[in-house]
C-alpha positions as CSV (number, residue, x, y, z in Angstrom):
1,X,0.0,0.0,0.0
2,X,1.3,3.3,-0.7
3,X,1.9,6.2,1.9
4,X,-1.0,8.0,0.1
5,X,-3.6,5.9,0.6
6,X,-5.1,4.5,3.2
7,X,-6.7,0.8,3.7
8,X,-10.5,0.8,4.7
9,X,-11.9,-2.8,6.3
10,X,-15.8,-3.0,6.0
11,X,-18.0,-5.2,8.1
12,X,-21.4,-6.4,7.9
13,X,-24.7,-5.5,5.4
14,X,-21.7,-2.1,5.0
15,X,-20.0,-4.5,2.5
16,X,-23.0,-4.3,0.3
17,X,-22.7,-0.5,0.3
18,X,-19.0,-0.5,-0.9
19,X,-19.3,-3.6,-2.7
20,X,-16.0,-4.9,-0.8
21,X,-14.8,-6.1,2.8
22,X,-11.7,-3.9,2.0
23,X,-10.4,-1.3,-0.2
24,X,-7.9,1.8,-0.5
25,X,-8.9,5.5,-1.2
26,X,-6.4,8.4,-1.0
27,X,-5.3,9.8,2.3
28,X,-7.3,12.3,4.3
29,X,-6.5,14.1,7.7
30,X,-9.3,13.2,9.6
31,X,-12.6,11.0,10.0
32,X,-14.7,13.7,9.3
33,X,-13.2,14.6,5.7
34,X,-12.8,10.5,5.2
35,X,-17.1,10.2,6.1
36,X,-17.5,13.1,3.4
37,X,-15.1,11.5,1.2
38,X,-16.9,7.6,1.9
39,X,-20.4,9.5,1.1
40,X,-19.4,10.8,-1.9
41,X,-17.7,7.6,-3.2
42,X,-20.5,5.3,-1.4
43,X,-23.9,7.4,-1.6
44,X,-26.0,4.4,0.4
45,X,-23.9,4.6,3.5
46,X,-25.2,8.0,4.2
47,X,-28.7,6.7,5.3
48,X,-26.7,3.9,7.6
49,X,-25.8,4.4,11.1
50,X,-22.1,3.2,11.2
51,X,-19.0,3.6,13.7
52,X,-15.3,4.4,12.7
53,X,-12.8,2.3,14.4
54,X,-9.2,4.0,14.1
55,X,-6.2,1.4,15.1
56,X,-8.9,-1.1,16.6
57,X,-10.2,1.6,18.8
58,X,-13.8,3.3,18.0
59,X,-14.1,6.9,17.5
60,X,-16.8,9.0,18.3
61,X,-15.9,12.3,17.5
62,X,-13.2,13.6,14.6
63,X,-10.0,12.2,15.0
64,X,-6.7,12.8,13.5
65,X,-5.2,9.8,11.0
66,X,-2.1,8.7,11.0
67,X,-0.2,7.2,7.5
68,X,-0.4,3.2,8.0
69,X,-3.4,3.7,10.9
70,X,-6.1,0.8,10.1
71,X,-9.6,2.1,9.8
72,X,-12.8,0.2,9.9
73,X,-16.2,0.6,9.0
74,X,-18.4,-1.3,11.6
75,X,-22.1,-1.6,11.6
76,X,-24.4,-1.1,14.8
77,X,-24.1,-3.8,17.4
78,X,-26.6,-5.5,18.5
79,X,-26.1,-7.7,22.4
80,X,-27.8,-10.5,23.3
């Protein structure tokens, strides 16, 4: 993978939406320009309620990206 881009890992029915477990797009700064970014590339995933995990570790409000951090797309969890 280049420095530029960044690996995305999707879980769940979100696989549908980017029709892929895992891709690459180009490196952004943030979560919040990487949601605008998966909107515009992924149209469907802006009527699902998703979380961001950053290095294994969920996110819950705009957070800064590292080159080589892991992201992943996780759907809503449901306990039982």
């Amino acid at each position: 993978m280049e420095k530029n881009r960044i690996k995305i890992l999707a879980f769940g029915q979100l696989t549908d939406h980017v029709a892929s477990s895992g891709f690459e797009m180009d490196f952004v700064q943030d979560t919040d320009t990487l949601k605008e970014r998966l909107y515009e590339n992924y149209p469907g995933l802006k009527n699902l309620h998703f979380s961001i995990a950053v290095d294994k570790k969920i996110v819950n409000s705009n957070t800064h990206l590292a080159a080589g951090c892991e992201i992943a797309l996780l759907p809503p969890f449901s306990g039982g």
